[in-house]
Residue frames as qw, qx, qy, qz and C-alpha x, y, z in Angstrom:
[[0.000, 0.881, 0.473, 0.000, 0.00, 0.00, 0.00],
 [0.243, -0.798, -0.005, 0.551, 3.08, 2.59, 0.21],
 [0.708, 0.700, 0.073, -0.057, 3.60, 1.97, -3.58],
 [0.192, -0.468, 0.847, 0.161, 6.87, 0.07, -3.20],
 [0.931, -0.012, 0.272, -0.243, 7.47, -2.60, -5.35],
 [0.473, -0.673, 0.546, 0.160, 9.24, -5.63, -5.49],
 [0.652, 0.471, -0.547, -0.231, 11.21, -7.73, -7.79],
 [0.866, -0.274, 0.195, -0.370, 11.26, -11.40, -6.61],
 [0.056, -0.490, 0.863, 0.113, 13.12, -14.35, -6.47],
 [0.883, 0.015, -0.303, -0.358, 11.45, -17.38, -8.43],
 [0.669, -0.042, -0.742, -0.009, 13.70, -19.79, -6.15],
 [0.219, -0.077, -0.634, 0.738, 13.96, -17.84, -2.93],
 [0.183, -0.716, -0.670, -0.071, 9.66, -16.51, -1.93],
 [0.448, -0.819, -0.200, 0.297, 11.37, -14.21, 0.69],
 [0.427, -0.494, 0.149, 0.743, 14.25, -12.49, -1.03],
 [0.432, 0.830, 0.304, -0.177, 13.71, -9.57, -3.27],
 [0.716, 0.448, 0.255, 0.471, 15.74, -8.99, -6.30],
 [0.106, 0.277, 0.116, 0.948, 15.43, -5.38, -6.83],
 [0.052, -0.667, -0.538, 0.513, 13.05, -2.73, -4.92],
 [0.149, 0.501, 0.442, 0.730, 11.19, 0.31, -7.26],
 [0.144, -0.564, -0.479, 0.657, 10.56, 3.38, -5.20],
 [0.257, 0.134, 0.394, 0.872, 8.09, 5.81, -6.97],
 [0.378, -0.443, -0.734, -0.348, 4.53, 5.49, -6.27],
 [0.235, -0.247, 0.520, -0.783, 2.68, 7.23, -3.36],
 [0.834, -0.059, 0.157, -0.526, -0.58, 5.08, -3.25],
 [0.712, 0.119, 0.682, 0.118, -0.99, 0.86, -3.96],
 [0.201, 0.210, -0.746, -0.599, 0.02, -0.18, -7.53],
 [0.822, 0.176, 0.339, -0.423, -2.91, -1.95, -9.04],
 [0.952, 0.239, 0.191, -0.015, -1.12, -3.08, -11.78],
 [0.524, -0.510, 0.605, 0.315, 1.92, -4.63, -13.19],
 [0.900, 0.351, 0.243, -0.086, 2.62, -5.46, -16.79],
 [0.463, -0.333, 0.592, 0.570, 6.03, -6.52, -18.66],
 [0.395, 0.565, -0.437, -0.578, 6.68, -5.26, -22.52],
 [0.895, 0.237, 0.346, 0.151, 5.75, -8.20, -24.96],
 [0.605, 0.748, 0.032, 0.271, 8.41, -5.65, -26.98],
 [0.106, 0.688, -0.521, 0.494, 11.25, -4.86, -24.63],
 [0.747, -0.381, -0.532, 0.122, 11.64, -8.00, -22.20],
 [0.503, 0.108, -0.353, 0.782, 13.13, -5.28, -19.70],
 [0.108, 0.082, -0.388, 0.912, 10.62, -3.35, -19.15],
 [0.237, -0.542, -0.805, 0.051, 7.54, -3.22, -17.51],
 [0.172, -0.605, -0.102, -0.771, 4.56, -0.44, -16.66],
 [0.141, -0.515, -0.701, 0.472, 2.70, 0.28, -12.99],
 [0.246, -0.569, -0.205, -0.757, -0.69, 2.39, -12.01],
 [0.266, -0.192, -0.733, 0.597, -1.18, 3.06, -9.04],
 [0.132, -0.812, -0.539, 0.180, -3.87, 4.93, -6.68],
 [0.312, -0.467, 0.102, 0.821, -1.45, 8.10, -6.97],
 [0.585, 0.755, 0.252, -0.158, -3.26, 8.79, -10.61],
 [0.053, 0.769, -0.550, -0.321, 0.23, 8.02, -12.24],
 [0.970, 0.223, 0.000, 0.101, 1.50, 5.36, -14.91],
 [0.007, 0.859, -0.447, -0.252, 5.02, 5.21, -14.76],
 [0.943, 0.268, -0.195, -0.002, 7.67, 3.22, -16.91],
 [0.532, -0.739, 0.413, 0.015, 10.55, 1.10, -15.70],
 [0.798, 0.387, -0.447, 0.114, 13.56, -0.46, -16.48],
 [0.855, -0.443, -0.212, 0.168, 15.04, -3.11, -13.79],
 [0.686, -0.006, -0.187, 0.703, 18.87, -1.57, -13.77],
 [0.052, 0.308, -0.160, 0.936, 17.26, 2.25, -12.51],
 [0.248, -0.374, -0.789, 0.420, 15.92, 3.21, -9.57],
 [0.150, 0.495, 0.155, -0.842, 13.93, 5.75, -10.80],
 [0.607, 0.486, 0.629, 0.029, 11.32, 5.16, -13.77],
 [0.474, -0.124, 0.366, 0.791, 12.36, 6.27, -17.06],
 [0.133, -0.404, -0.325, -0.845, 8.87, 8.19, -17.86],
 [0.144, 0.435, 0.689, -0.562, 6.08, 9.26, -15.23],
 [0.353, -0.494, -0.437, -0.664, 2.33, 10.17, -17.36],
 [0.168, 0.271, 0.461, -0.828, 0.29, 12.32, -14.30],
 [0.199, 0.467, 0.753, 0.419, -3.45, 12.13, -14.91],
 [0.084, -0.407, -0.126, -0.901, -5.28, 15.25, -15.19],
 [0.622, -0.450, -0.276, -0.578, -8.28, 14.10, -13.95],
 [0.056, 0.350, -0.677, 0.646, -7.94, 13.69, -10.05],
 [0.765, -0.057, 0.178, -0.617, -11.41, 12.18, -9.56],
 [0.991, 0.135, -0.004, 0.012, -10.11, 8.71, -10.81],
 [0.396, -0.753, 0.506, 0.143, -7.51, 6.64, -10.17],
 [0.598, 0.417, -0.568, -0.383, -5.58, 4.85, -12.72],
 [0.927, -0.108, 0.172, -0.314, -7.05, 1.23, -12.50],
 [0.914, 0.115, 0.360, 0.148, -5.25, -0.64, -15.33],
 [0.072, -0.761, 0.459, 0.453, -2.39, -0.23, -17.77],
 [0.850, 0.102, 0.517, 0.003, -1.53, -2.04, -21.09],
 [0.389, -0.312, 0.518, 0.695, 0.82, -1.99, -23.95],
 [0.629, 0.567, -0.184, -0.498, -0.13, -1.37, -27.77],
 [0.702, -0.195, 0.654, 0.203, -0.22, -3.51, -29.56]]
């Protein structure tokens, strides 16, 4: 809920790869590029999409929504 999030270990449950600090609210979603296996989007309650790439700790675009009455729910590439 403090819009941290983590990168995981598929053999270790408990040990976290990498840590993304950007978000003020919960991320609702998560999705990885079917076109750039490196990177990957988040929305969160904060009314922000932002993009990432795993080797920066800071996201490499932030999109603010205008509209402050809704948060951003969902996120998805083009295809």
């Amino acid at each position: 809920e403090d819009g941290t999030i983590h990168r995981c270990s598929c053999s270790y449950n408990e040990q976290y790869l990498e840590t993304y600090f950007g978000h003020s609210g919960p991320v609702y979603r998560l999705r990885c590029s079917p076109y750039w296996p490196e990177a990957f989007l988040t929305c969160s309650a904060d009314w922000s999409v932002r993009l990432w790439e795993p080797e920066r700790d800071q996201p490499l675009l932030h999109f603010q929504s205008v509209d402050l009455a809704d948060v951003v729910h969902d996120v998805a590439w083009s295809t």
